[in-house]
C-alpha positions as CSV (number, residue, x, y, z in Angstrom):
1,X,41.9,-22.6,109.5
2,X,42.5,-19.0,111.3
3,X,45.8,-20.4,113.1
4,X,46.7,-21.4,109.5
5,X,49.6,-18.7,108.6
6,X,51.4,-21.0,106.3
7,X,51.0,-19.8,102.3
8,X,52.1,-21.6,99.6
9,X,54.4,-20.8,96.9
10,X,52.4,-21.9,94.0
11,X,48.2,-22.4,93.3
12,X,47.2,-25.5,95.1
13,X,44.7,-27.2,93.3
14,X,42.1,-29.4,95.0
15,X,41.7,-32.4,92.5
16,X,46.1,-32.9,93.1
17,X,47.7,-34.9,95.1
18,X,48.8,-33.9,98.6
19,X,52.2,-34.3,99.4
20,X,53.7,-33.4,103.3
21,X,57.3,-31.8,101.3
22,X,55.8,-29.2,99.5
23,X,53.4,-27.9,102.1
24,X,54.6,-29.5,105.5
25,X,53.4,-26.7,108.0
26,X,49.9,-27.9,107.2
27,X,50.7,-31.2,108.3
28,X,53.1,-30.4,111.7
29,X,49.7,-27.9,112.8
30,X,48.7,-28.9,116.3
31,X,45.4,-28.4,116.0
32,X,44.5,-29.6,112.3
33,X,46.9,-31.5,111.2
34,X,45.6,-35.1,112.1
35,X,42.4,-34.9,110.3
36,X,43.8,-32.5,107.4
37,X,44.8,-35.7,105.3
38,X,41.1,-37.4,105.5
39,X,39.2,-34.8,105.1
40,X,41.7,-33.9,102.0
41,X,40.4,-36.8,100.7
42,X,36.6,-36.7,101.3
43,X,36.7,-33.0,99.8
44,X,38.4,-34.5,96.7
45,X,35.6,-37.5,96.6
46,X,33.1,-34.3,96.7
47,X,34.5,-32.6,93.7
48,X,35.0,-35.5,92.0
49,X,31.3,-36.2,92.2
50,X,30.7,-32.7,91.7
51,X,32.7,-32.6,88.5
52,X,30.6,-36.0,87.6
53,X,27.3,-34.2,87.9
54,X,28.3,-31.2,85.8
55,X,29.5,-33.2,83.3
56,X,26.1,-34.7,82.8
57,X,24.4,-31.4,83.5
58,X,26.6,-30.2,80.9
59,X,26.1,-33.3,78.4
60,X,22.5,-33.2,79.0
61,X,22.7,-29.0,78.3
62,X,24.5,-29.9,75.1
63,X,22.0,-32.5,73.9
64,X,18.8,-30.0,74.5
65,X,20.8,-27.6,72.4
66,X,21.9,-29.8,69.7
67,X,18.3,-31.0,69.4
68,X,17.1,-27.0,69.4
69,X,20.1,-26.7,67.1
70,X,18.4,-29.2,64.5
71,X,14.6,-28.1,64.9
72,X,15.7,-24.6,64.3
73,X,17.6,-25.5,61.2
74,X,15.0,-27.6,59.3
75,X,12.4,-24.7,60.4
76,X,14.6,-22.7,58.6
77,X,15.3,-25.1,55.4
78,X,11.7,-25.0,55.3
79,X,11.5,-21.4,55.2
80,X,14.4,-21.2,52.6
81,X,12.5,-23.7,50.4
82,X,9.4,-21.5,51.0
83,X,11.3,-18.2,49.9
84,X,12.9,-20.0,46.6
85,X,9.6,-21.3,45.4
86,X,8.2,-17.8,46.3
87,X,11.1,-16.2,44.4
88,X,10.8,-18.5,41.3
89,X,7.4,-17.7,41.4
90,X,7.9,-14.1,41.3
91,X,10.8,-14.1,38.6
92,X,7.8,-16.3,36.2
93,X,5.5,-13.6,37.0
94,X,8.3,-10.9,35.9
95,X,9.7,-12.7,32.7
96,X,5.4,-13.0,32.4
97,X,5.0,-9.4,32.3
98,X,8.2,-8.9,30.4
99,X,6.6,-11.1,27.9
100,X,3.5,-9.4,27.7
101,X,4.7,-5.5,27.3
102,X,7.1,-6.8,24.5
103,X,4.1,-8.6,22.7
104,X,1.9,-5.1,23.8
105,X,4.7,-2.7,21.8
106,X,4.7,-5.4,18.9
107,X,1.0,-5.1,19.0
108,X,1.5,-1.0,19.1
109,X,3.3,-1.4,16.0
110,X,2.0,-3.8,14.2
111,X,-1.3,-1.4,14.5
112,X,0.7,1.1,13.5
113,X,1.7,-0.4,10.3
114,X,-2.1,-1.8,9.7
115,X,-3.1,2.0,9.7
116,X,-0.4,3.1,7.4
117,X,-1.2,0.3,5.4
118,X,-4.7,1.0,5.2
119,X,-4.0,4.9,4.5
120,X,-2.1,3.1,1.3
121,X,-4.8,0.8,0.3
122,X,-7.5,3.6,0.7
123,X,-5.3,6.0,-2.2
124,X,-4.7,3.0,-4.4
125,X,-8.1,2.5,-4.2
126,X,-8.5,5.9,-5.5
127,X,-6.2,5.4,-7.9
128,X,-7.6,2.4,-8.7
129,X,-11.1,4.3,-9.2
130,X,-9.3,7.0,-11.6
131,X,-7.9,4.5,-13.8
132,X,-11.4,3.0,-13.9
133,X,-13.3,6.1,-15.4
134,X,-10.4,6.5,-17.6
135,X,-10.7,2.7,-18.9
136,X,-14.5,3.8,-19.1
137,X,-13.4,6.9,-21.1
138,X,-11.3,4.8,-23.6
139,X,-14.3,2.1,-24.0
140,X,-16.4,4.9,-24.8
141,X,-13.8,6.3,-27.5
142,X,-13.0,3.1,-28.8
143,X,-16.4,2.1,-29.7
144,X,-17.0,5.2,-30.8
145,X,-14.4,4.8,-33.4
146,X,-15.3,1.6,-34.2
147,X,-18.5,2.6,-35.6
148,X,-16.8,5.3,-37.6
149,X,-14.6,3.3,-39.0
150,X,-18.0,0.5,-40.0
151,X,-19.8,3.4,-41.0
152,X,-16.8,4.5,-43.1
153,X,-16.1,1.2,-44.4
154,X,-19.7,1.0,-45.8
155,X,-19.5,4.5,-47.3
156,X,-16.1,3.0,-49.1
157,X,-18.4,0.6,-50.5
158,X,-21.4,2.3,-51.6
159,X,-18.5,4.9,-53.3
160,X,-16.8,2.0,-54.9
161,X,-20.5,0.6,-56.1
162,X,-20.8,4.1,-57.4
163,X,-17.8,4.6,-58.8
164,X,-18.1,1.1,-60.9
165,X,-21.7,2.5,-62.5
166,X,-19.8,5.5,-63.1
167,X,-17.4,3.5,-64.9
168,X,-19.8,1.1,-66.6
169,X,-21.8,4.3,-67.4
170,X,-19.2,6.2,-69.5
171,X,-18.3,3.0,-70.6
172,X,-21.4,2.9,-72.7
173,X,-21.3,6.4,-73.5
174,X,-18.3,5.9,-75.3
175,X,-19.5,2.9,-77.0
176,X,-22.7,4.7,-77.7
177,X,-20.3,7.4,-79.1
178,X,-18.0,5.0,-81.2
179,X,-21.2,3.7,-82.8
180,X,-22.7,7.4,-83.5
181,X,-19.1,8.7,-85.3
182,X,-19.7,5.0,-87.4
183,X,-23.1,6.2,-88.7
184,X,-22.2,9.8,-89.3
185,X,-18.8,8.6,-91.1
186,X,-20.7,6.0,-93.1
187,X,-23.6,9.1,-93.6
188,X,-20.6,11.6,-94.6
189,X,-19.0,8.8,-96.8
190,X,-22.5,8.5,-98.7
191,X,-23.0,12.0,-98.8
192,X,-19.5,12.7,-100.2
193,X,-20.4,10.1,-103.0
194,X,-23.7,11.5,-103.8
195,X,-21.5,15.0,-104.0
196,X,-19.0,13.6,-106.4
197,X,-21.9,12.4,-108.8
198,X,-23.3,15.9,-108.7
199,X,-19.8,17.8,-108.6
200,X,-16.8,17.0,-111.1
201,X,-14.0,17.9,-109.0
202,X,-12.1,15.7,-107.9
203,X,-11.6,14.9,-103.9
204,X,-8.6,13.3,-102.1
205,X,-9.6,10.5,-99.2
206,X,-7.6,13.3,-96.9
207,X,-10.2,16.0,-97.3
208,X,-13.1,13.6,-96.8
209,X,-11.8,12.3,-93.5
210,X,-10.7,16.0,-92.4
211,X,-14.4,17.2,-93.1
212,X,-16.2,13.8,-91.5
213,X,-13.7,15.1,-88.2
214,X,-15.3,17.6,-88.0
215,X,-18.5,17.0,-87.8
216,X,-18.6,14.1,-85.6
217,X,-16.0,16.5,-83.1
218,X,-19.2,18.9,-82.9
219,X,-21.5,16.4,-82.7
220,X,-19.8,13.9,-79.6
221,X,-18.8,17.6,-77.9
222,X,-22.5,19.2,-77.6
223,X,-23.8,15.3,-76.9
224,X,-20.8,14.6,-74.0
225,X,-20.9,17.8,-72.4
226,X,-24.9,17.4,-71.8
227,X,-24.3,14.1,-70.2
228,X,-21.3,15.6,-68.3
229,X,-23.3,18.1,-66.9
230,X,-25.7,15.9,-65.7
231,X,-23.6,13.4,-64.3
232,X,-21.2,16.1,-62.0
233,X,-24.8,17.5,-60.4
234,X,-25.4,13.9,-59.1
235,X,-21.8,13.6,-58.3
236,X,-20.9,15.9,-56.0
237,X,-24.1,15.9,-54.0
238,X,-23.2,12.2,-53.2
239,X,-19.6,12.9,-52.3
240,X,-20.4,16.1,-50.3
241,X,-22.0,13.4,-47.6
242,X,-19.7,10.7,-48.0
243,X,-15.8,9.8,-47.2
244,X,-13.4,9.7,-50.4
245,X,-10.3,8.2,-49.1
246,X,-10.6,4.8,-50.8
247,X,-12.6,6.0,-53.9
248,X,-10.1,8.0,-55.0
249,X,-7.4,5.0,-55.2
250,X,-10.2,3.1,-56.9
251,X,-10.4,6.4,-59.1
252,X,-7.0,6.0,-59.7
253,X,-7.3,2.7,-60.4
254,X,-9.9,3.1,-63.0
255,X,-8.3,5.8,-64.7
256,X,-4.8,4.0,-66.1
257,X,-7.4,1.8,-67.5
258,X,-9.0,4.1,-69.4
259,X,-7.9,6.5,-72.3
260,X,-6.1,10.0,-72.8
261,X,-9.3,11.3,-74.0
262,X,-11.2,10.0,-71.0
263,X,-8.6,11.0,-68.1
264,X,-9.2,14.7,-69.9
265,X,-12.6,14.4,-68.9
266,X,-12.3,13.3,-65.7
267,X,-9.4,15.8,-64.4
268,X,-11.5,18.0,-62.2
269,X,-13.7,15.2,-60.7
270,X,-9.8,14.2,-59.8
271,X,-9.2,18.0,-58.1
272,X,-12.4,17.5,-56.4
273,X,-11.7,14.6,-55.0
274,X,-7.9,15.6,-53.7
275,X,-9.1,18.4,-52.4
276,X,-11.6,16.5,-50.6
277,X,-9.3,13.8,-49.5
278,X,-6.7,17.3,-48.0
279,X,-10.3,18.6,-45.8
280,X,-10.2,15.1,-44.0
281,X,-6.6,14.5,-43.6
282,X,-6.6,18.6,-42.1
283,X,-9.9,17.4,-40.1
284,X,-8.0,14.2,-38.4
285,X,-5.0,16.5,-37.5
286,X,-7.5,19.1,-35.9
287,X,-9.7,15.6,-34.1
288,X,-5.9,14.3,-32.4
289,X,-4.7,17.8,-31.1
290,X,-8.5,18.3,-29.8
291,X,-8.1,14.5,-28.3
292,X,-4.6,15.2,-26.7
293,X,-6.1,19.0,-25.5
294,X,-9.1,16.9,-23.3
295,X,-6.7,14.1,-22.5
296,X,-4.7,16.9,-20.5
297,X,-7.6,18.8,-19.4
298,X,-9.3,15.0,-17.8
299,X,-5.9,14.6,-16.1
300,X,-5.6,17.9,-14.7
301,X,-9.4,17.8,-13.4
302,X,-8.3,13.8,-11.9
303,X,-5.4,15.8,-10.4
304,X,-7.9,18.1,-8.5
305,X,-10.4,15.7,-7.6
306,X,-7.5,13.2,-5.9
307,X,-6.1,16.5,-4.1
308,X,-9.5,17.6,-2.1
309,X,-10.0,13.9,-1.5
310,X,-6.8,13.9,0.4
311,X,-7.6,17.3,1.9
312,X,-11.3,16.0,2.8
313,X,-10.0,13.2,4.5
314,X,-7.2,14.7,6.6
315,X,-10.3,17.3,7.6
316,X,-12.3,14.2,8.4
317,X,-9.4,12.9,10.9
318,X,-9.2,16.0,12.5
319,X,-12.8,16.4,13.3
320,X,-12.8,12.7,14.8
321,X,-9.9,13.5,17.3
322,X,-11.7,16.5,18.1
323,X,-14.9,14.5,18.5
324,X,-12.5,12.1,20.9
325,X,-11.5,15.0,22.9
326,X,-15.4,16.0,23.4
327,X,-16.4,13.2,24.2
328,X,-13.1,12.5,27.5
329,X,-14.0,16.1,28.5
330,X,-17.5,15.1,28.4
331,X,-17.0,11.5,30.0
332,X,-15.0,13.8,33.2
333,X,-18.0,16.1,33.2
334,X,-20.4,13.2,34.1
335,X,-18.4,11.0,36.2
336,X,-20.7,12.0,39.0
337,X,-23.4,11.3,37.6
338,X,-22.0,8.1,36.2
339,X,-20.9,6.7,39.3
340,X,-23.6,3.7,40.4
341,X,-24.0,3.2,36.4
342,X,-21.9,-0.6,35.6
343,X,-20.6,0.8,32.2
344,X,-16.9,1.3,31.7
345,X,-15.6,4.9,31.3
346,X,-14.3,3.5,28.1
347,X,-17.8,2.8,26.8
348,X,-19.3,5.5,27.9
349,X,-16.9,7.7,25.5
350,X,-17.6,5.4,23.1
351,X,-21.2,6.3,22.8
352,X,-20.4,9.8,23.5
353,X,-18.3,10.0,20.6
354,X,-20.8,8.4,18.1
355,X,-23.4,10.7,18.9
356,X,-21.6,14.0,19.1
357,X,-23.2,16.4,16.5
358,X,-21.3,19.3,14.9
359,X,-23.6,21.6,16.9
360,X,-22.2,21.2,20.2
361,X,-18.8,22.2,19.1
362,X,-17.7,25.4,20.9
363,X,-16.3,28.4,19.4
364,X,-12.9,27.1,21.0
365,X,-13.3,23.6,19.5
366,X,-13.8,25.0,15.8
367,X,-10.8,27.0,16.3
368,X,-9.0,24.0,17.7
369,X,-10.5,22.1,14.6
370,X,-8.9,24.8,11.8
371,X,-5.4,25.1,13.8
372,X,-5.1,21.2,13.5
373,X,-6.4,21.1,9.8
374,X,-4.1,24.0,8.8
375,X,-1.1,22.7,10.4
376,X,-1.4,19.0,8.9
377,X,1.2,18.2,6.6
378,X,-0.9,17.5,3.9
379,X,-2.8,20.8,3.9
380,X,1.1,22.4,3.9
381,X,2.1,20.3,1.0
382,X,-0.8,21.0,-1.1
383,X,-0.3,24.8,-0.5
384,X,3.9,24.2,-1.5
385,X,2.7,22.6,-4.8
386,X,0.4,25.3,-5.6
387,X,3.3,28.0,-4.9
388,X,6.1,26.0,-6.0
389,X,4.6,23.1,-8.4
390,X,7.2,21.8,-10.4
391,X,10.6,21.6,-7.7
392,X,8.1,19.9,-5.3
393,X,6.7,17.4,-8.1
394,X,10.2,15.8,-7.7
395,X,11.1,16.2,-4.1
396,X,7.8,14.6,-2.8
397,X,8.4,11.6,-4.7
398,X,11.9,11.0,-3.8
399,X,10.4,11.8,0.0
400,X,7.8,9.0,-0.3
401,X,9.9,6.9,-1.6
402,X,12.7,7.3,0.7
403,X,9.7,6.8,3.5
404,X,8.4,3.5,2.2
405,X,12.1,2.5,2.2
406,X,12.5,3.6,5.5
407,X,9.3,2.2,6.8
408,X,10.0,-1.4,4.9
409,X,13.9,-1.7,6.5
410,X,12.6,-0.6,10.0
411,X,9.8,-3.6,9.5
412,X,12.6,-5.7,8.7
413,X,14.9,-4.7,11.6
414,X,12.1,-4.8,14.2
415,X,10.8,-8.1,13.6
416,X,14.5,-9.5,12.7
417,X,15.1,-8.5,16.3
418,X,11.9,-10.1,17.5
419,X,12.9,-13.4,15.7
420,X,16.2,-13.3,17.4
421,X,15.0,-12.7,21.0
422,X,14.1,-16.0,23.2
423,X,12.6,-16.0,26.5
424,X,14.8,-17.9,28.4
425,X,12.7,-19.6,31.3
426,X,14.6,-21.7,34.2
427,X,11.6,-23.1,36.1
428,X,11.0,-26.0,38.5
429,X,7.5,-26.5,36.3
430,X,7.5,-28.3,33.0
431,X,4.0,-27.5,32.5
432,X,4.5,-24.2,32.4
433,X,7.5,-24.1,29.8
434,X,4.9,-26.5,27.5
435,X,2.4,-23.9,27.6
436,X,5.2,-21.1,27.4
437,X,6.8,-22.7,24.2
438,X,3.5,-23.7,22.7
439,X,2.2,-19.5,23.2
440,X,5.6,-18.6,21.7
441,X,5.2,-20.9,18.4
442,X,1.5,-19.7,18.2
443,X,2.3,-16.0,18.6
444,X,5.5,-16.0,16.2
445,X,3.9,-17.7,13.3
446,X,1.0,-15.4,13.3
447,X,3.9,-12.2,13.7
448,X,5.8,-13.9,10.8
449,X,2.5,-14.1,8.6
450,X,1.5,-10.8,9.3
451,X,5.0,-8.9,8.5
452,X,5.3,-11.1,5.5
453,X,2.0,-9.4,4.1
454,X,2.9,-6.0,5.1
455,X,6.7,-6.2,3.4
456,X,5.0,-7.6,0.3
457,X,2.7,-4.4,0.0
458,X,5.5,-2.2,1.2
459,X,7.8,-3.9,-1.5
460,X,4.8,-3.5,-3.9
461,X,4.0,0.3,-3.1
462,X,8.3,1.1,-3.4
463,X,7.7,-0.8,-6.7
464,X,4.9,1.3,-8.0
């Protein structure tokens, strides 16, 4: 192979064929050229073996790997699997908490509304309390006049009883009187006869009747004006205690019955009476304006009473947040002390708060106290309507109005918007979406029941 100096033209490759025209210096070489053909060949049997062997080498190479290749990838199907149920998992527990802070702000709000609401019911309760001592005060009048007007009525009847023995009374007098004017008439007629016996002038019947006129007139006058007298005395001490307005239509009643003569008689018993009857009817005009004058003053004193109970329960609301903010400074204070102790922080302010006294107020906290009261909106409005009564009269109820409208149509946009919203749940667990749709149901039907009360009292305070 060193005498070789013979190079060929193009790459000689071991597995061709070897042909003596293209490379015939290897085969006219002295010294190699005999046994170059045979051992040609065995070199070719020893690749071609070689090439066998690293084909299995290589087949058996590629079978490991493929079966690496397949291990690997269901390890990491298994892992995917692992990672999607860990994911679903993980989105449940998100739409979960999603769930339950939507459901935490509706509770927020729906507290909210059940302390307004309750604000509302505690002033129609007041108002329902006002209107209750004025029903009492109305009662009280009412059965008041209903025994004036028994007591009256019983007084019209004892004056008509009068008034008829009254009647009866004169009624004899003036038959009594028609019988005396008889017997004087038939005494003058007898007298008048005896006369003419004794005298010889002659008498017309004019003259005797002019002359028994007279007479009898002098007689029934001195005789009715005794009995007159006595009678009025009696009279008008009964009437002085007693109400006249039906005798004196049962007067007048009596009276077109009667004669000229006797409605002469009775004309100043008639004055008394009208007089009488112009004292009342002045009276009952004096009782209403005194009526309507304490009708305003009760109002106005309600009006007071209902304004410091607002003020007295704003100052009450202050106080308890104060007492709040005690009792947290006082909870960090002894949360040292409270460390090996198994109550919550939370209770522990709760019983803080309960028994705080007034006395362990600071002078800081009782100034905190009268900057809150003085800055509530209530304390500000009551001092507006004192200044400026009558433009705030009108502007505060168009405000609370407006408010309870406002309140009542963000109600109805807030649970409108609840209604609409639906959790929308794409789980690999149909237990779960039972239970979910089952807690959904539940929870809307008691939100729907709920916000139906509270728009029926908000429609029912806009009404008002």
């Amino acid at each position: 192979m060193e005498q070789f100096n013979g190079k060929p033209s193009d790459n000689i490759l071991i597995t061709q064929p070897l042909t003596k025209q293209k490379y015939p210096a290897l085969f006219h070489d002295e010294r190699f050229g005999k046994d170059f053909e045979s051992n040609y060949s065995k070199l070719q049997e020893i690749m071609d073996n070689l090439q066998g062997k690293v084909e299995q080498i290589v087949k058996s190479q590629e079978d490991d790997f493929m079966k690496a290749y397949k291990d690997q990838m269901n390890e990491l199907q298994v892992d995917l699997k692992a990672m999607k149920r860990k994911i679903d998992e993980e989105s449940l527990k998100q739409k979960a908490d999603e769930k339950k802070r939507i459901l935490e702000e509706e509770r927020d709000y729906f507290r909210q509304e059940a302390l307004r609401l309750d604000n509302l019911n505690k002033e129609q309760l007041r108002t329902i309390e006002e209107l209750k001592f004025k029903l009492k005060i109305t009662i009280e009048e009412k059965n008041y006049y209903e025994g004036f007007v028994i007591d009256s009525k019983k007084e019209n009847k004892a004056l008509k009883f009068e008034l008829l023995q009254l009647y009866k009374q004169k009624m004899e007098d003036q038959k009594a009187l028609n019988r005396i004017q008889q017997q004087q008439q038939t005494q003058q007629i007898t007298k008048l006869n005896s006369k003419k016996q004794s005298d010889n002038r002659p008498l017309t019947q004019e003259g005797i009747r002019s002359e028994a006129n007279l007479f009898i007139k002098d007689d029934f006058n001195s005789e009715f004006l005794k009995r007159e007298q006595s009678s009025k005395g009696g009279f008008r001490s009964q009437l002085s205690t007693k109400n006249n307005d039906q005798a004196s239509t049962q007067f007048d009643f009596f009276r077109r019955e009667i004669s000229t003569q006797q409605q002469s008689r009775f004309h100043p018993e008639n004055q008394m009476l009208e007089e009488r009857n112009n004292q009342i009817a002045e009276l009952k005009q004096l009782l209403q304006k005194e009526k309507f004058l304490c009708q305003q003053l009760k109002c106005e004193l309600q009006k007071q009473n209902s304004q410091r109970g607002e003020l007295e329960v704003v100052l009450l609301d202050c106080v308890n947040q104060l007492k709040k903010d005690i009792a947290s400074r006082q909870t960090v204070q002894k949360q040292p002390f409270l460390g090996n102790s198994n109550k919550t922080p939370k209770v522990a302010e709760q019983i803080a708060f309960e028994d705080i006294d007034y006395r362990q107020f600071t002078h800081q906290d009782k100034k905190a106290l009268l900057k809150k009261f003085l800055s509530s909106e209530q304390f500000l409005d009551q001092i507006y309507q004192l200044t400026f009564n009558s433009q705030m009269a009108s502007t505060s109820q168009l405000k609370l109005n407006e408010k309870w409208k406002q309140d009542a149509n963000d109600a109805t946009k807030k649970f409108n918007n609840f209604k609409i919203y639906k959790f929308r749940n794409i789980t690999s667990q149909p237990i779960v979406k039972q239970v979910i749709s089952k807690q959904e149901q539940n929870i809307l039907s008691e939100l729907q029941e709920k916000v139906d009360q509270g728009q029926e009292l908000v429609d029912q305070i806009v009404q008002n």
